[in-house]
DODREN-333742 format. One record per residue (C-alpha): residue number from 0; y, z, x. Coordinates in nm, 4 decimals. Example, Ala and Ser with C-alpha at 12.3 -4.5 7.8 and 13.67 -1.06 7.14 Angstrom:
BEGIN
(0; (-0.4500; 0.7800; 1.2300))
(1; (-0.1060; 0.7140; 1.3670))
% end
This chain:
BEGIN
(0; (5.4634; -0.7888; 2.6572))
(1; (5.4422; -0.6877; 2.3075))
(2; (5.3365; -0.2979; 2.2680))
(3; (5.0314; -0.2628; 2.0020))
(4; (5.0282; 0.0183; 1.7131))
(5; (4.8887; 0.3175; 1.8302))
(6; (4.7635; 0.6146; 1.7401))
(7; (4.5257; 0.8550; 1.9691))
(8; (4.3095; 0.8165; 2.1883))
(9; (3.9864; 1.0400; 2.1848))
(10; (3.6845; 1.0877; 2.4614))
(11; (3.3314; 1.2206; 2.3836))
(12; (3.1797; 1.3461; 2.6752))
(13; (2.7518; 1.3156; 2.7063))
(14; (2.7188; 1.6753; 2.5148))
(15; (2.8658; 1.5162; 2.2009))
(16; (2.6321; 1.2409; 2.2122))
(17; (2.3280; 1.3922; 2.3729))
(18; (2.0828; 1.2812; 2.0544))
(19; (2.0763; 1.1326; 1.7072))
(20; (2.2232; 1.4731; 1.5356))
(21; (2.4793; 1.4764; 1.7920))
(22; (2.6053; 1.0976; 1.6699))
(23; (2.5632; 1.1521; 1.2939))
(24; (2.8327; 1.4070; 1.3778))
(25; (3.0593; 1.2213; 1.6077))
(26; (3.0520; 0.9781; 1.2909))
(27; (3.1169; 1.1968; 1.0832))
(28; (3.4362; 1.2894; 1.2541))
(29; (3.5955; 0.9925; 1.2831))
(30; (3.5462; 0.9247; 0.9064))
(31; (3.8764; 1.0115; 0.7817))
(32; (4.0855; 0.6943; 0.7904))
(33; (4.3900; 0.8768; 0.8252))
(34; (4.2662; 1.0876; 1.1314))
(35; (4.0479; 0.8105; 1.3016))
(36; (4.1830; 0.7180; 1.6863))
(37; (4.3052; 0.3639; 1.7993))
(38; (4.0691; 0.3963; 2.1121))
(39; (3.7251; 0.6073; 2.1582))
(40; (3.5643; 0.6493; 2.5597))
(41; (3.2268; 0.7715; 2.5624))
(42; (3.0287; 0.9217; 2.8853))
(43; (2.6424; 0.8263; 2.8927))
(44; (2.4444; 1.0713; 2.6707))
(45; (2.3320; 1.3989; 2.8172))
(46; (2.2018; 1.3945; 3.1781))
(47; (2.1652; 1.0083; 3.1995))
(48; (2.3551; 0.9740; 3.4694))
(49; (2.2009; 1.2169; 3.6635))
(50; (1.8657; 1.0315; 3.5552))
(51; (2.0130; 0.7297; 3.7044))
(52; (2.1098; 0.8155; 4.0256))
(53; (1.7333; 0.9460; 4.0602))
(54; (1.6198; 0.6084; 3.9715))
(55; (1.8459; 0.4706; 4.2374))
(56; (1.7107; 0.6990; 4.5184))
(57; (1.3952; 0.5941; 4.4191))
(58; (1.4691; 0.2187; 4.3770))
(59; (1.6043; 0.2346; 4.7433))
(60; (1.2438; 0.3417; 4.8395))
(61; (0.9377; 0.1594; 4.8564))
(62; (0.7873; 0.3453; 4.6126))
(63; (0.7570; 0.1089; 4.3083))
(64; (0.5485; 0.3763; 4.1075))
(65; (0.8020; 0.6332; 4.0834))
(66; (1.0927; 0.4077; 4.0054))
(67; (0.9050; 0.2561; 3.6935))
(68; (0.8270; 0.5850; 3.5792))
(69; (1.1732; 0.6798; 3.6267))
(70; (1.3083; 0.3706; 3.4239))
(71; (1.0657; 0.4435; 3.1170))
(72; (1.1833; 0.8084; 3.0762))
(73; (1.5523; 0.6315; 3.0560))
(74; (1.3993; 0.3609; 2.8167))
(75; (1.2025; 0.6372; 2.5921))
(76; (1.5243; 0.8672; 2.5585))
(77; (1.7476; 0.6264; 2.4511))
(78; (1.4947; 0.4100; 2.1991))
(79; (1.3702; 0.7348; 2.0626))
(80; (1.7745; 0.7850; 1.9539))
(81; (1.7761; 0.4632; 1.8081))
(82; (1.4687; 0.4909; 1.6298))
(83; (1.5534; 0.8527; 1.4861))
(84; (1.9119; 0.6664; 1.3832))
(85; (1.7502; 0.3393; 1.2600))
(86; (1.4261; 0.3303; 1.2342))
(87; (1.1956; 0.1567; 1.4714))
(88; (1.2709; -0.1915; 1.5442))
(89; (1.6170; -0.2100; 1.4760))
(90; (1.8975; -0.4375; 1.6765))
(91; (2.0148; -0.1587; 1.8347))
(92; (1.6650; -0.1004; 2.0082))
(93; (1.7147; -0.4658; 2.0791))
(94; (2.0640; -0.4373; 2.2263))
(95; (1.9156; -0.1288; 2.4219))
(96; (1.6675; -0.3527; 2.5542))
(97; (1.8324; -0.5891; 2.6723))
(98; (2.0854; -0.3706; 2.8791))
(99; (1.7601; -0.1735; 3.0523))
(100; (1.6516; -0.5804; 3.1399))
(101; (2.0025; -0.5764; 3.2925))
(102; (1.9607; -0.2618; 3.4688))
(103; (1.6208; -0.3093; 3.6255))
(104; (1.7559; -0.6844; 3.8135))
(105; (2.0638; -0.4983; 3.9064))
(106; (1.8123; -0.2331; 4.1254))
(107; (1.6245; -0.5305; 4.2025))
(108; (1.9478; -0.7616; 4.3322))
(109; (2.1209; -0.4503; 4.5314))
(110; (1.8299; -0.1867; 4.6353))
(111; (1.9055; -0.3494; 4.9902))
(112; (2.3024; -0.3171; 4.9619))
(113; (2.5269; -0.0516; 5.1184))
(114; (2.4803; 0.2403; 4.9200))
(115; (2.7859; 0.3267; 4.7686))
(116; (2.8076; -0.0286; 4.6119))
(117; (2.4120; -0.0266; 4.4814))
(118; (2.5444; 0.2810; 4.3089))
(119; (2.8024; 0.1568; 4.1023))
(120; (2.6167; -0.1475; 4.0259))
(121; (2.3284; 0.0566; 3.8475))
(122; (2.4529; 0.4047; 3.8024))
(123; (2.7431; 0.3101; 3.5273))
(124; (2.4580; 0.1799; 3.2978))
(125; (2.4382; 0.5152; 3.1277))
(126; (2.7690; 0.4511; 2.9622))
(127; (2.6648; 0.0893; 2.8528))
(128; (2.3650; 0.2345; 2.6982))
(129; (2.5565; 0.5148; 2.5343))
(130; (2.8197; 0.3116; 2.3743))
(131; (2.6301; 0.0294; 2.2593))
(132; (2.3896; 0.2598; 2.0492))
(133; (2.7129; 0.4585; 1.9182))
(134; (2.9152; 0.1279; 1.8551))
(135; (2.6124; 0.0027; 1.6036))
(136; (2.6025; 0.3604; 1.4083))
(137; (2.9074; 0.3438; 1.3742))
(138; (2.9633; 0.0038; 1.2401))
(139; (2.6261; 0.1223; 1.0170))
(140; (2.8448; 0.4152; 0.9062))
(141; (3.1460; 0.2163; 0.7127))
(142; (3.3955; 0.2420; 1.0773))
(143; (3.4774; -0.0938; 1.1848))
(144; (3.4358; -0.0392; 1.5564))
(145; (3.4444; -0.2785; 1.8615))
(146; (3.2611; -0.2560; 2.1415))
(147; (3.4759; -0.3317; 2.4674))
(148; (3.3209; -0.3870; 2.8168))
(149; (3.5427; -0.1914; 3.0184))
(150; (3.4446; -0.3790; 3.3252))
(151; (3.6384; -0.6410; 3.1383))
(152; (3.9547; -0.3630; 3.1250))
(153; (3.9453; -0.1392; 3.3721))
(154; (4.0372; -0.3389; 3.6660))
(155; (3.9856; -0.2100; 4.0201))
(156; (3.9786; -0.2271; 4.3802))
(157; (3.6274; -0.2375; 4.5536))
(158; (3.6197; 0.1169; 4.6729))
(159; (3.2839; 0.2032; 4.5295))
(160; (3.2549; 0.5081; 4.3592))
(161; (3.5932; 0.6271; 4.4329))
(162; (3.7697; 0.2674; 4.3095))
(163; (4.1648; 0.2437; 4.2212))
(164; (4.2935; 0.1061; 3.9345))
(165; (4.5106; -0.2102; 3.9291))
(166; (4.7368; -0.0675; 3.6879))
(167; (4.9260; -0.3946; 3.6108))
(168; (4.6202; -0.5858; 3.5233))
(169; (4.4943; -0.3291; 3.3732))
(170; (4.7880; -0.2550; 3.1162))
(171; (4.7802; -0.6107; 3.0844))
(172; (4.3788; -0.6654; 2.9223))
(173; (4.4227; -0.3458; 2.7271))
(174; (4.7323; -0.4027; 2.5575))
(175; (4.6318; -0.8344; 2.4813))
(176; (4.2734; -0.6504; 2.3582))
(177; (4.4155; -0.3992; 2.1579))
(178; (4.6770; -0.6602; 1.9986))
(179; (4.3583; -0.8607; 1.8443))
(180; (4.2280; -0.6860; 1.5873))
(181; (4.2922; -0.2797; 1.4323))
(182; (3.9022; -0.2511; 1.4503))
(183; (3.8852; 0.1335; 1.6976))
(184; (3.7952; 0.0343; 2.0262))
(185; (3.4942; 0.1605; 2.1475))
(186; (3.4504; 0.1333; 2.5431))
(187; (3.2953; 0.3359; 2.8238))
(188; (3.4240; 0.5999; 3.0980))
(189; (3.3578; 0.6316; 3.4523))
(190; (3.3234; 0.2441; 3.5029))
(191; (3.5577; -0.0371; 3.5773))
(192; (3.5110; -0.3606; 3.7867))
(193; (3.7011; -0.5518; 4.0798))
(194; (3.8961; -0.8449; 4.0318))
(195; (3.5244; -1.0987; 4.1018))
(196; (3.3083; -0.8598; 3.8612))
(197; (3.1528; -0.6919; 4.0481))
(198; (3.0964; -0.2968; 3.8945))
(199; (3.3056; 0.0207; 4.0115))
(200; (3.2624; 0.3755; 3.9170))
(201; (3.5911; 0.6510; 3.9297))
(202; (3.4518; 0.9217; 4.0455))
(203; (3.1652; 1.1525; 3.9157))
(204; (3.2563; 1.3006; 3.5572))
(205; (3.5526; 1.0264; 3.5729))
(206; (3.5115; 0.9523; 3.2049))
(207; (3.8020; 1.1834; 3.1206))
(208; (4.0133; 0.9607; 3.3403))
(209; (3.9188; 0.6421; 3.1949))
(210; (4.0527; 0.8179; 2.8758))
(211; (4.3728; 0.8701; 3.0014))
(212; (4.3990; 0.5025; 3.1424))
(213; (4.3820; 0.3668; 2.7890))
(214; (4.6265; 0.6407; 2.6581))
(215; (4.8993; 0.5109; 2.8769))
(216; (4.8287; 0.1501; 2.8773))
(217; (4.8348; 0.2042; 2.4833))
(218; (5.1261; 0.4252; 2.4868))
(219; (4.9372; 0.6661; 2.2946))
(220; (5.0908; 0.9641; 2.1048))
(221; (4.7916; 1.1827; 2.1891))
(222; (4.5007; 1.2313; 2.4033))
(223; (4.1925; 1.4053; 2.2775))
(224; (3.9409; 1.5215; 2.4683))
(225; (3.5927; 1.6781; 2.2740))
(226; (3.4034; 1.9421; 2.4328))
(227; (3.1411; 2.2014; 2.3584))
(228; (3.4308; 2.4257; 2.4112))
(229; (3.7003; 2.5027; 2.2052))
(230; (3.9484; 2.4360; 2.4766))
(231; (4.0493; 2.5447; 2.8371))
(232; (3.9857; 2.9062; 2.9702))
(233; (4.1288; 3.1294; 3.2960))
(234; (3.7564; 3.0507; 3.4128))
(235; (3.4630; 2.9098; 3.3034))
(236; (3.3083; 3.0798; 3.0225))
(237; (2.9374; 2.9530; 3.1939))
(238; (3.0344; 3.2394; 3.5015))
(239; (3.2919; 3.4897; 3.3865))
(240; (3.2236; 3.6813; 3.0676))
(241; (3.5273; 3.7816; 3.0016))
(242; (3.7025; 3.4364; 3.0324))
(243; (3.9683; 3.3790; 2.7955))
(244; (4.0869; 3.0779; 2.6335))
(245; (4.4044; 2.9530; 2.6950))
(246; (4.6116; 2.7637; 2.4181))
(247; (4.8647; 2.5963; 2.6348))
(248; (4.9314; 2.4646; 3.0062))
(249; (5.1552; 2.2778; 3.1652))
(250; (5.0532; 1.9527; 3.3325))
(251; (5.1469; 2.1148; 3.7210))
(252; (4.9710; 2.4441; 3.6838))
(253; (4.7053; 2.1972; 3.4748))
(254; (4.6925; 1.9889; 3.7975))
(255; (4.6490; 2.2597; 4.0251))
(256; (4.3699; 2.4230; 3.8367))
(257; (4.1765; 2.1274; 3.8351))
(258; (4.2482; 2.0336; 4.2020))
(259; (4.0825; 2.4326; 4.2709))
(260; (3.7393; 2.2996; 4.0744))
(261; (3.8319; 2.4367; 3.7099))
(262; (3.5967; 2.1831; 3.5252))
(263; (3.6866; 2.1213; 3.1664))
(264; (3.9169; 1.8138; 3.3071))
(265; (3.8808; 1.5579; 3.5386))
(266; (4.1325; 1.6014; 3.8038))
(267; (4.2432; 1.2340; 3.8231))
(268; (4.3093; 1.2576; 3.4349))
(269; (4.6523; 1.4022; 3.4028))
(270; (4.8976; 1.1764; 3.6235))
(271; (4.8965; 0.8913; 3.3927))
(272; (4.9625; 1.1456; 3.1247))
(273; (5.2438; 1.2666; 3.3038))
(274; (5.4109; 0.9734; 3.3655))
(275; (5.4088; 0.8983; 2.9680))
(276; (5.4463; 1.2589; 2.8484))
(277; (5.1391; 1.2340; 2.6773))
(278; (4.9669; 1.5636; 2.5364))
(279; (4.6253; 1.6226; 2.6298))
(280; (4.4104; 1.8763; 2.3455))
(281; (4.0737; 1.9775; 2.4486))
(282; (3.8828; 2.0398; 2.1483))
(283; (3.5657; 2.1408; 2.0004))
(284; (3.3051; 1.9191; 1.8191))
(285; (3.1062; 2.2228; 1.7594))
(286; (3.4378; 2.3335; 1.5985))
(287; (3.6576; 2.1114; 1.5163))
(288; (3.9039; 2.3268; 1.3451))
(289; (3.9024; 2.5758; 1.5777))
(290; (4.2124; 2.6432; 1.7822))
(291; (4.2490; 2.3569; 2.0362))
(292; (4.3992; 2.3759; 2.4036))
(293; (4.7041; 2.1665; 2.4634))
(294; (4.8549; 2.0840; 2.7983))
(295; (5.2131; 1.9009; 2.7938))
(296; (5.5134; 1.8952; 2.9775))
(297; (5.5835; 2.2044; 2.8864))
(298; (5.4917; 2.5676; 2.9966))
(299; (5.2752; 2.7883; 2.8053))
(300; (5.1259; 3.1561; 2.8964))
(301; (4.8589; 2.9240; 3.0982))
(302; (5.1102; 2.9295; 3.3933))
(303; (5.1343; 3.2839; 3.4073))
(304; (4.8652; 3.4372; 3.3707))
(305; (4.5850; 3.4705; 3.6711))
(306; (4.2613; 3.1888; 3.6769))
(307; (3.9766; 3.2223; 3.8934))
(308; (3.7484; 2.8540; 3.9860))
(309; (3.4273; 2.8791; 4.1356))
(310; (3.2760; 2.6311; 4.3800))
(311; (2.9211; 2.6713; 4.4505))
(312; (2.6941; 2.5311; 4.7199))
(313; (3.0476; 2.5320; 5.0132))
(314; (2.9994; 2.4261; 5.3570))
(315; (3.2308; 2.5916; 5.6335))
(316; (3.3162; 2.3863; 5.9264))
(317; (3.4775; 2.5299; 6.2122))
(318; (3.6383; 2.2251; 6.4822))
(319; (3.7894; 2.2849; 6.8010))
(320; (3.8423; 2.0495; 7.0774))
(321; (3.5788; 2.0449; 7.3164))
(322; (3.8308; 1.9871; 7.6033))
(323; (3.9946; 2.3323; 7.4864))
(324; (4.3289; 2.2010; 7.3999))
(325; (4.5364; 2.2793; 7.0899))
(326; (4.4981; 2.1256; 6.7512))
(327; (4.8397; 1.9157; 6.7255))
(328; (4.9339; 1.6695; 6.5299))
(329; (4.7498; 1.3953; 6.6505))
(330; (4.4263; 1.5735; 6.6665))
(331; (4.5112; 1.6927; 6.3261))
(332; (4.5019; 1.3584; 6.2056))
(333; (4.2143; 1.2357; 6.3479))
(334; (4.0177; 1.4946; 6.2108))
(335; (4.1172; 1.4344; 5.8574))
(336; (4.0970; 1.0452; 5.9039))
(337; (3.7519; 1.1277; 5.9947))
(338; (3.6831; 1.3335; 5.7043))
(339; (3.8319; 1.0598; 5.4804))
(340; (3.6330; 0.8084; 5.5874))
(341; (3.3012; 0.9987; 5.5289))
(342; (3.4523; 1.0147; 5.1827))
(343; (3.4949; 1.4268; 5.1770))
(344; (3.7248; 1.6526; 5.0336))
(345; (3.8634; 1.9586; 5.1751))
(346; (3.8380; 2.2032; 4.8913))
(347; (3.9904; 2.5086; 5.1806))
(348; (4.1900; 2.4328; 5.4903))
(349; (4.3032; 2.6955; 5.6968))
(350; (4.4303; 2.5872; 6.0350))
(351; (4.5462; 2.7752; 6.4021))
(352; (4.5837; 2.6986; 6.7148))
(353; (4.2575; 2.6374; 6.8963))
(354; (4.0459; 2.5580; 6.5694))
(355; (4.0741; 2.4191; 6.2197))
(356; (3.8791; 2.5639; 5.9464))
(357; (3.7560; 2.3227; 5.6824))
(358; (3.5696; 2.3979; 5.3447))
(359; (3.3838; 2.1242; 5.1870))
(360; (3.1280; 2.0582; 4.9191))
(361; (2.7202; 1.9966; 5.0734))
(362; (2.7147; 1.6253; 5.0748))
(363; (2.4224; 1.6019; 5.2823))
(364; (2.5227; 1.1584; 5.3626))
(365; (2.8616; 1.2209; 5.3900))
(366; (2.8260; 1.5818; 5.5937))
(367; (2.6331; 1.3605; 5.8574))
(368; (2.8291; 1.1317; 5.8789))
(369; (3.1549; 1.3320; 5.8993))
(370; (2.9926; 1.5323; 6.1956))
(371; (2.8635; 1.2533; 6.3691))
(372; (3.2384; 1.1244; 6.3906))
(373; (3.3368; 1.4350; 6.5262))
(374; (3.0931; 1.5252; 6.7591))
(375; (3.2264; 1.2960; 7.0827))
(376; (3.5458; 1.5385; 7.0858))
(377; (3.4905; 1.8319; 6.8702))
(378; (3.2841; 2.0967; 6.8794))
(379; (3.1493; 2.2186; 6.5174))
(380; (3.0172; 2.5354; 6.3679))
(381; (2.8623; 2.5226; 6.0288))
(382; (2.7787; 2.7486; 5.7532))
(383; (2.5991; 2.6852; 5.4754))
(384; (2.5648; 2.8079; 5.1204))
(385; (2.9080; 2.9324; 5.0269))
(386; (3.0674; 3.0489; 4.7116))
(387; (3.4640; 2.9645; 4.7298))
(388; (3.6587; 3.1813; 4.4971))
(389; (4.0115; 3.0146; 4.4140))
(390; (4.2595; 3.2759; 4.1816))
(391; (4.5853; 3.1165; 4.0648))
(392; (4.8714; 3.3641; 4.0569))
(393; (4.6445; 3.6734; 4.2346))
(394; (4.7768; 4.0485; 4.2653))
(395; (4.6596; 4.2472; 4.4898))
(396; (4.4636; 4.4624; 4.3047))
(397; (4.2546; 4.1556; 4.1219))
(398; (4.1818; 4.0001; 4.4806))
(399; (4.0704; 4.3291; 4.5864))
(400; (3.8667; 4.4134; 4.2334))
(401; (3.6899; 4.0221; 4.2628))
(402; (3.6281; 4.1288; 4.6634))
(403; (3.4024; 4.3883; 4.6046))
(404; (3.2100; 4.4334; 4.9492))
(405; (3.1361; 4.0910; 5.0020))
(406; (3.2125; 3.9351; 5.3203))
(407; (3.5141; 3.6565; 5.3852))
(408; (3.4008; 3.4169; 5.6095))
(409; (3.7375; 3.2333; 5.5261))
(410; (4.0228; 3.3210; 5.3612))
(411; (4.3747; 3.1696; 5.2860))
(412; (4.6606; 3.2892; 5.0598))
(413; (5.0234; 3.1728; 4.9556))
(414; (5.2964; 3.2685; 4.6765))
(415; (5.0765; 3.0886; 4.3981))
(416; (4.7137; 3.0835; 4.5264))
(417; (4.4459; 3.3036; 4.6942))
(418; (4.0609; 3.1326; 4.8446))
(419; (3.8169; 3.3197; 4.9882))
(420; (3.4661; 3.2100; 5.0941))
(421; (3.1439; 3.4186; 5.0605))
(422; (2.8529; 3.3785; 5.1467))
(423; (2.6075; 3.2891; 4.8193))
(424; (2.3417; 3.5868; 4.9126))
(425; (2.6278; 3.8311; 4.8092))
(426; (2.7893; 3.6852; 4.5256))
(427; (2.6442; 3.8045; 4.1608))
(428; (2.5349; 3.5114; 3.8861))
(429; (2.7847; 3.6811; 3.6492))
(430; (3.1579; 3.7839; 3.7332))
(431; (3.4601; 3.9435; 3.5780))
(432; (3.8391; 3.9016; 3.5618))
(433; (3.9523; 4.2826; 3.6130))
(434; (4.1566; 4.3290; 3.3334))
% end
């Protein structure tokens, strides 16, 4: 297999593309031959997809009124870019058209399927929109650009909304599509397809992962992620005012802090990065020649220093057996095969003898169905409407400063990471990092 040229690849996430101002400068970016990428992943513009999976509760009701209304807001936002880029009745409104055509018979085909596969069949439109309006401004801008289904690249199995990539296909239709022409490659995130066609998504926010799919198929020297940030902080700017950015990370401690719910980067991102030592840089395209974040192979003064995650909106669930008997092994399992198959996460797990303490976001589907599972031989106690603090490399004194008075209803600790859950009602909108 012959390796193509490369250069970087970069990923805009909906912020960067969130209106017609927003593209103009995304363009303007990528105008300098000498610094323009070999691959670009966009997300869908602002809160599209967030407007899609609304239309897709409503398309699963029988409630025909609200779903039209629904799909016209979608229509207006996106035509109203294209007109403010083009002017009305351009082939880009036509283009936009015709995927919204596409998107209302996909609600129409699937509003009766299983859920999780109705969802990727409609919700990944955002990104089609998104990328076919960007791929014609920025053909209209002088940047010979490609548009690439990624359904056509991205190559999964059919685990809906959670798919895995066949990475040998995969590397295969990247690399042959690459090879044709040296026009950039425009494509989407979040969305891939099964071997028959049929749409998958990678996760929510998994646009940063399609990213760094194409980096190592492409063998890419860099990955660049733009943000509305300059780069990565000890916590998120958004909740702790005295967050500080951090210039470089390694990719474990970059790993862990994503795996804890830090949010600037998907957590399924870095692995193929890894494997091909490529360097991630988070930067700004507020401020693009501010000081970037890097994260590499290497260590930087990200690994040392302490970094608090948030997690709002926690559930704690409490199991024992209902016979009274220990939680061994085999119990053990069965309890987390349960919570896999109702397609949760553990975010906290804190284990003893007679009970198993598990921490998970409110997934109100899945939280059913996980208990339901559970109920024939566990007993369950739940709270709701938890805050879980996570602190990479804690002291006592910070642990004891981010306390305060609040009350633990869980807690666990080891050599490189403290959790503790509060209840919301006593946690404050704003917090600090003691100095």
């Amino acid at each position: 297999m012959t390796q193509v040229a490369h250069r970087s690849v970069y990923k805009f996430g909906g912020a960067s593309i969130g209106d017609a101002e927003a593209i103009r400068r995304l363009a303007a970016l990528l105008s300098p031959e000498s610094e323009r990428p070999r691959a670009l992943v966009a997300s869908a513009m602002g809160k599209t997809t967030n407007a899609l999976e609304a239309l897709l509760q409503a398309a699963r009701k029988p409630d025909e009124a609200s779903y039209r209304r629904r799909l016209a807001e979608i229509r207006h936002d996106h035509l109203a870019v294209a007109e403010a880029l083009f002017g009305p009745g351009s082939p880009a409104a036509d283009a936009l058209e015709q995927r919204l055509a596409e998107l209302d018979a996909a609600h129409a085909a699937h509003r009766k399927a299983p859920y999780p596969f109705h969802y990727d069949q409609t919700v990944g439109f955002g990104e089609l929109l998104s990328t076919t309006l960007l791929a014609a401004w920025l053909n209209a801008s002088g940047i010979p650009t490609r548009w690439c289904d990624a359904r056509e690249l991205i190559i999964t199995d059919d685990r809906h909304q959670a798919a895995e990539i066949d990475w040998e296909t995969t590397r295969e239709r990247i690399v042959r599509t690459a090879a044709e022409d040296e026009s950039l490659l425009l494509t989407q995130g979040f969305i891939g397809a099964t071997a028959d066609g049929a749409m998958t998504t990678l996760g929510r926010e998994g646009s940063d992962f399609s990213a760094a799919i194409l980096a190592e198929c492409l063998g890419a020297a860099e990955l660049t992620i733009w943000k509305d940030v300059p780069g990565l902080f000890n916590a998120d700017p958004r909740r702790f005012t005295n967050a500080r950015q951090i210039s470089r990370l390694s990719y474990t401690e970059a790993l862990e802090q994503t795996w804890h719910g830090a949010k600037v980067i998907h957590p399924r991102t870095l692995a193929p990065l890894q494997r091909r030592d490529i360097p991630l840089t988070v930067r700004s395209f507020l401020e693009p020649e501010a000081p970037p974040s890097i994260i590499g192979p290497e260590a930087g003064e990200g690994d040392r220093q302490p970094a608090c995650m948030l997690r709002d909106d926690q559930v704690l669930l409490d199991v024992s057996p209902r016979d009274g008997g220990f939680l061994d092994e085999t119990r053990m399992a069965e309890i987390f095969a349960r919570l896999a198959d109702a397609g949760l996460h553990a975010n906290l797990i804190d284990g003893e003898a007679l009970r198993l303490r598990l921490v998970v976001d409110h997934r109100p589907e899945k939280l059913d169905s996980l208990l339901a599972a559970l109920a024939p031989r566990y007993a369950v106690r739940r709270q709701d409407d938890g805050v879980l603090l996570t602190v990479r490399h804690p002291g006592d004194a910070l642990l004891a400063s981010l306390d305060g008075d609040r009350t633990r209803w869980v807690e666990r600790r080891n050599a490189t990471t403290a959790q503790r859950l509060y209840p919301r009602a006593e946690c404050p909108d704003s917090w600090q990092i003691p100095e």
